[in-house]
Steps between C-alpha positions, in 0.01 A plus 500: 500500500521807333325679795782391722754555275356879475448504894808417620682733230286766563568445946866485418533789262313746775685371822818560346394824353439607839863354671702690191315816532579505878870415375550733241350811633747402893811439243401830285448727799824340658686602179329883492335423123270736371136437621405464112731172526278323755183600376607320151580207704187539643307570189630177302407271797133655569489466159600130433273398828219666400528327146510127695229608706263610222594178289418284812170632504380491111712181470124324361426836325829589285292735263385740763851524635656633158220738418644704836657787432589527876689105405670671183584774672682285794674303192643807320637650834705169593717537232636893580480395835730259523728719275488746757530303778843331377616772405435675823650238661856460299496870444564801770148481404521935421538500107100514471406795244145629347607277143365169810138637434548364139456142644181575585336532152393121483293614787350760379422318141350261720187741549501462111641165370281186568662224702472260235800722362652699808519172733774322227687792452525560834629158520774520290584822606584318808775307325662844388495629841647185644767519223575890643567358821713219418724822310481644839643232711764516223567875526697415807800452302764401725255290739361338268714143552332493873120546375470169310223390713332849493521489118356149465200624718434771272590279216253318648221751534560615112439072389162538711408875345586304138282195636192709588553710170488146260201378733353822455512463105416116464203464788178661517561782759134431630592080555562372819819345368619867400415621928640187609835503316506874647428441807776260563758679316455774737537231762848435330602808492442562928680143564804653240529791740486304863722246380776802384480619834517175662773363302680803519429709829713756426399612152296761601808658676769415255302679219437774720858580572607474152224714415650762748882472373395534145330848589666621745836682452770258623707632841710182495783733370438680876645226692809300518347156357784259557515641865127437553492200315773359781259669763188328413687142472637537834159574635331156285794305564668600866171621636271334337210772483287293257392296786273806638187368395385868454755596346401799184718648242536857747616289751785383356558867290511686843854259617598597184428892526327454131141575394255226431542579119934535511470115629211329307695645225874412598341137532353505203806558289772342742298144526218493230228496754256644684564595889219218613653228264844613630403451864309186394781328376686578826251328743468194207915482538523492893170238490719297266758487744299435768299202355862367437648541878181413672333215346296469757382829512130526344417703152260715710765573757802596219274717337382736775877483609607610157260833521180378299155527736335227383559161307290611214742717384840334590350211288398771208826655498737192555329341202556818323851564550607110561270328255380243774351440799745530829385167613615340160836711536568389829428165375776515209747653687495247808503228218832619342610534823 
């Protein structure tokens, strides 16, 4: 049982290492971040797959596992790594200095320290680095309403750090309870992440743009906002230029004549939301209507009419927005009628 348990942790844990590193590092060069911020994305999910696939393999030999110094060495980077790699990600990712090599000292004592010491406190160091990222996400001040899911993953990630940490301190680190009970957290901690980004498709881009109006200089004083604001409704609402399945945020700056920054940023402050969530809520308002007037109409056919390409994500981001499924709001709303 435990084998399995260990098996299929271990399987999921490397195949979606391997989907989020192919994300991160198409999202990171799509947002011009510094190289160093995909190779700490990078770095934390080599490391964290390279942990499940060494405690897969000395799952009946626990003992020779922790005596690696190549295994404590892939422990004490997680914790920086992930530090880095949030950061990178919620930052402009360019406030990196020499005082960063500091986080390497755990490594370094590693060459020094036995595990039976350097593998706990490396554990609970994880909870303090988790607990720096969590005052991250926070650091957005006047975003922060709109991350409450982002902050409950990462709330979430610091209660597994602080789970791993107690383990750490109560098992024997060479037990096979101790490499199971690791092996799944770790699990938890890739199904926390997929589920984000399922749940909420647009996170990655929503924390990206506030990330860029926080530190960028704002230009919103540049332009006539009331003027634009009119502009851009009469484009949703007359011309209805959310229902370009391809539509992108320079799209709709150019019949604007504003940069891709001037209107991720005028949406941000005139609605409270990201450019993608704006548009999103567009095409869930005109499927509304249409699952009203046409009844007859399938849930397939009002999405791809509404602008989404596929009925994946109309579902995802009906749900979302709505709270329920568009089959059960037809349903009510033919009912009442």
């Amino acid at each position: 049982m435990l084998n399995y348990l260990v098996s299929i942790s271990t399987g999921f844990s490397i195949v979606s290492a391997v989907l989020l590193l192919i994300v991160y590092t198409r999202l990171y060069l799509l947002w011009n971040k510094p190289v160093r911020s995909i190779l700490s994305a990078a770095l934390l999910l080599i490391c964290f797959a390279s942990i499940q696939m060494l405690n897969w393999r000395h799952l009946n030999n626990p003992a020779d596992l922790y005596a690696s110094k190549l295994y404590s060495s892939l422990i004490i980077l997680t914790a920086p790594a992930f530090y880095f790699f949030v950061r990178g990600y919620i930052t402009d990712g360019r406030d990196n200095s020499l005082l960063d090599l500091l986080h390497l000292i755990p490594l370094v004592a590693n060459a020094f320290v036995p595990n039976k010491w350097i593998v706990p406190i490396s554990f609970m160091m994880g909870s303090v680095y988790a607990g720096l990222c969590v005052y991250l996400i926070l650091d957005l001040q006047n975003k922060r309403k709109r991350f409450k899911l982002e902050l409950a993953a990462i709330a979430g990630f610091l209660l597994i750090a602080v789970a791993v940490g107690l383990i750490s301190t109560t098992i024997a680190q060479n037990s096979v309870l101790f490499l199971v009970s690791y092996c799944v957290l770790i699990g938890l901690s890739f199904f926390l992440v997929l589920a984000l980004l399922l749940l909420v498709p647009d996170t990655a881009q929503n924390l990206n743009e506030a990330v860029e109006i926080r530190y960028a200089k704002s230009t919103l004083d540049q332009i006539d906002r009331s003027s634009t604001i009119s502009r851009l409704k009469s484009l949703m609402d007359d011309e209805k230029l959310y229902l370009n399945e391809r539509l992108s945020l320079s799209d709709v700056a150019d019949q604007l004549d504003l940069s891709s920054h001037q209107l991720s940023e005028l949406i941000n402050v005139e609605f409270d939301q990201g450019f993608s969530h704006y548009i999103r809520s567009k095409r869930i308002d005109h499927a509304k209507r249409l699952l009203r007037v046409e009844p007859k109409a399938s849930v397939l056919s009002v999405g791809l009419s509404s602008g989404f390409t596929s009925q994946s994500s109309f579902y995802t981001a009906f749900g979302q927005i709505v709270g329920q499924t568009p089959g059960k709001y037809r349903a009510q709303h033919l009912k009442s009628v």
